[in-house]
N, C-alpha and C positions, 0 to 999 in steps of 0.2 A: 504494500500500500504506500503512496507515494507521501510526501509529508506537505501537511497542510501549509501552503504558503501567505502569511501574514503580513504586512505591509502597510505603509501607512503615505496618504497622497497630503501635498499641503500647497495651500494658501497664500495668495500675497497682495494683497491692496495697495500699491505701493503708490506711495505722494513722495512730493519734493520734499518733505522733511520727515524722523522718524513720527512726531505726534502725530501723526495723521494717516500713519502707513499701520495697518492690520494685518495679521496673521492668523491661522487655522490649520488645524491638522486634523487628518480625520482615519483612523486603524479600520484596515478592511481585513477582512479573511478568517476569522474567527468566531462564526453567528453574525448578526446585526451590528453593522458599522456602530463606531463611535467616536462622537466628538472627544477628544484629549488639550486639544489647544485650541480657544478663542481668545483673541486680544487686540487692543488697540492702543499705542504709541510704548509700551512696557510688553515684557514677556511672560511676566506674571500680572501686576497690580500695580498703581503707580508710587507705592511705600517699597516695594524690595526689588521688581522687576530690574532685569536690563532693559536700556532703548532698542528702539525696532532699528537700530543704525545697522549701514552696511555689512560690517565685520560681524555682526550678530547670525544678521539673514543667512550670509555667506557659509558661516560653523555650522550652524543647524543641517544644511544641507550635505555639507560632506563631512556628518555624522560626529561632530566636536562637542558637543552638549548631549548628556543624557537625557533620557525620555525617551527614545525610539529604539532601545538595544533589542525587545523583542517584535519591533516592527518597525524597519526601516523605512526611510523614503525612500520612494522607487520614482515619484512622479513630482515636481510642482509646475504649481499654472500663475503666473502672473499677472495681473492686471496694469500694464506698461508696453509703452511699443516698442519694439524688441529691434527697431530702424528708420531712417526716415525716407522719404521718395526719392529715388535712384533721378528723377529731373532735379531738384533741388539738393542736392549732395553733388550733381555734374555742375550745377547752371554757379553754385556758392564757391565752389573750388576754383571754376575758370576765372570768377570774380575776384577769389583772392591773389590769383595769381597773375591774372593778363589785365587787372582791374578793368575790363571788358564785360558787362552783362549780354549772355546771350538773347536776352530777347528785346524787341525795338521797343520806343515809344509807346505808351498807352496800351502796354501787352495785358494791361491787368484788366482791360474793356474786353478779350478773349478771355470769357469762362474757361475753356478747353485748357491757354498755356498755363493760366490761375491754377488751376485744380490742379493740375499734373503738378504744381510745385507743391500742392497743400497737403494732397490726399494720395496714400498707398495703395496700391493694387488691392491690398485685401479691406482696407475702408470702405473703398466701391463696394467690393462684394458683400458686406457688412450692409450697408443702405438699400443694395439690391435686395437680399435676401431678406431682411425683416424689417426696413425703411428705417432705421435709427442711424442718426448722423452722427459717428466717433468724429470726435475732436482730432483737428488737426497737427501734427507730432510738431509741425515747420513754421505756425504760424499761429500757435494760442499758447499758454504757458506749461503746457503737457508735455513741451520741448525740455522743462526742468526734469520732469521724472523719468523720461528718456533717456536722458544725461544718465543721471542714479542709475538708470536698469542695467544702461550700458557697461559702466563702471559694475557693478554686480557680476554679470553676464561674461564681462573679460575677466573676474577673480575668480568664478566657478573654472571656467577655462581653463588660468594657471596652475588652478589647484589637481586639474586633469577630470576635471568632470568633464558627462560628455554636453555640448552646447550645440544645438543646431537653431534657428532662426527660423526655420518652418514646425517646430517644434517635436524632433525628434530626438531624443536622448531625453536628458533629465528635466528641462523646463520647457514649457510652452507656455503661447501671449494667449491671454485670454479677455475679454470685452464681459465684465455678470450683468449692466443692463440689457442686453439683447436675450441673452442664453437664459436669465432669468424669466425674462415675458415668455422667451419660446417653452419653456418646459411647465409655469405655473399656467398658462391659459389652458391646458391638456389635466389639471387636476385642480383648479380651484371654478366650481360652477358658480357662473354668473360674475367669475373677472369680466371688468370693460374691456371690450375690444380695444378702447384706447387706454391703456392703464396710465395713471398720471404718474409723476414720479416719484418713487422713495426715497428721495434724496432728503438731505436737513430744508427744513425751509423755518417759516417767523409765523407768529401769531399763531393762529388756528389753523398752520398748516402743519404743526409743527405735532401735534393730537393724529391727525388726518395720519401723516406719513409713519407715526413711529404704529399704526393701526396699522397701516397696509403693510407694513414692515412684518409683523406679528404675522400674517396672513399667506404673505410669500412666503416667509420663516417655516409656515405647516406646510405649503404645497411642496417644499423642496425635502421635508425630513419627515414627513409622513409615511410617503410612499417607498421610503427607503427603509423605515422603520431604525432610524437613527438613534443611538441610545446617548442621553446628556448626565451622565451619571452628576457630573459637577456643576450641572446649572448654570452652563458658560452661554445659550441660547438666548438670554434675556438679553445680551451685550446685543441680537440682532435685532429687537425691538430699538434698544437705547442711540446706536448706530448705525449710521450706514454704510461703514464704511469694514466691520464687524458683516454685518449681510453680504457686501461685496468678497470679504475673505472667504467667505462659506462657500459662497457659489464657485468661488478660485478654484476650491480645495473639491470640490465634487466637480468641475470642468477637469481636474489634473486626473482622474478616475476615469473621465470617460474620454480621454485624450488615451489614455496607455489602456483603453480600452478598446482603441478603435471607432470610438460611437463619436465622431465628431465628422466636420466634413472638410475632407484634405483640402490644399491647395492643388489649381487644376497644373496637368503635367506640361502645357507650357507654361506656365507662370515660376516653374522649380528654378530656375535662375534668380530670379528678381526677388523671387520671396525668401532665398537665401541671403539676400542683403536687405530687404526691406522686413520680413518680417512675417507674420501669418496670425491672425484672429480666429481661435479654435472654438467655431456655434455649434452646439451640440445638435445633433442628427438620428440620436435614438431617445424614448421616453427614459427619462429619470429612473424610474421602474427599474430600468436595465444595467444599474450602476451596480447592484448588488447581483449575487449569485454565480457568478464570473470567475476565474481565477484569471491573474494576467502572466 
């Protein structure tokens, strides 16, 4: 009989600074998943914890901190773009160096040469596929957490982890507001078709969101039958950023599960340097009963 394989997927929220970057871990292979790690800006609590800083995220991963010796990470999913548009990385380079901008006059009145500088191959496919517009890596301040991911992503690297940018080896880019709507519309009856957002918002939005929050929280660990022995779920009511890690850490399961949907096979060049948004392509359901 072969030995039951136990494993654990994790999480990463990741912002331009540690307060604001979340983490998750979640142990598969041994009965019903469970949550082990929820947090936001500390690794425990904001009295003892470490910060969520680089050198921290980094250890965790190529197995420097205890907590994982009888279940390794095998997968994480980041919420970060993993590169930025292969037009705007040529067009900023020739700039720096031939102080020459390749495009003319008034190019920014062509949507087409716009976009191609703004937006990734797999952002398109992101808008196409469930109409949610990710922020642009080149041109809003998401170009800060890119930087961080980057820096990350070459320190997994040195350390000899394996790194791919389409998301094969140990991390893959992940987007929780799309993957979250696609998978909670399929198990919470009577979500709006247009769901508003979970995000923080002020006043009486702020009642409304950490609700909806609670709501998406059951459609994602219900159907998995998610066990919280330590009562770290209420962090996805209080946060959203906490909710965003959750979804990381159940997107890194169904990425080393297959259940996502690749980048297409001409795009494997480009999406080697630009990057890949891994939207889930089988029901949630499907995350559990699996070995990988």
């Amino acid at each position: 009989m072969s030995e039951l394989k136990v494993t654990s997927t994790v999480g990463m929220d990741l912002a331009a600074r540690p307060k604001n970057t979340a983490f998750c871990a979640i142990r598969w292979g041994d009965g019903p998943p469970v949550l082990t790690h929820l947090c936001r800006g500390k690794s425990v609590d904001n009295e003892t914890g470490i910060d969520l800083h680089d050198k921290y995220l980094v250890n965790v991963l190529v197995g420097l901190y205890s907590g994982f010796e009888s279940a390794p990470i095998t997968k994480a999913a980041i919420d970060a773009p993993f590169g930025w548009p292969d037009a705007f990385v040529e067009a900023v380079g020739d700039y720096a160096t031939a102080i020459r901008w390749r495009y003319g006059p008034d190019f920014t009145e062509v949507p087409e040469q716009v976009n191609s500088l703004r937006f990734r191959k797999t952002d398109l496919h992101v808008k196409e596929t469930t109409g949610r517009n990710p922020l642009s890596v080149s041109s809003t301040l998401l170009g800060t957490v890119a930087m961080r991911c980057a820096a990350i992503l070459s320190e997994l690297e040195f350390k000899d982890v394996a790194v791919s940018r389409d998301g094969h080896g140990m991390v893959a880019e992940v987007y929780p507001d799309p993957a979250i709507r696609m998978w909670a519309q399929a198990t919470i009856a009577g979500l709006p078709g247009k769901m508003g957002s979970y995000k923080r918002g002020s006043g009486e939005k702020i009642r409304e969101r950490s609700a909806l929050r609670v709501m998406l929280c059951r459609a994602l660990t219900d159907p998995i039958g998610l066990q919280d022995p330590d009562g770290l779920l209420v962090g996805c009511e209080e946060d959203d950023h906490c909710l965003d890690a959750l979804v990381c850490a159940l997107l890194a399961r169904a990425v080393e599960l297959n259940q996502t949907m690749p980048p297409p096979d001409q795009l494997a060049e480009i999406v080697s340097r630009e990057g890949w948004i891994h939207l889930p392509s089988h029901p949630i359901e499907d995350l559990v009963g699996q070995s990988t």
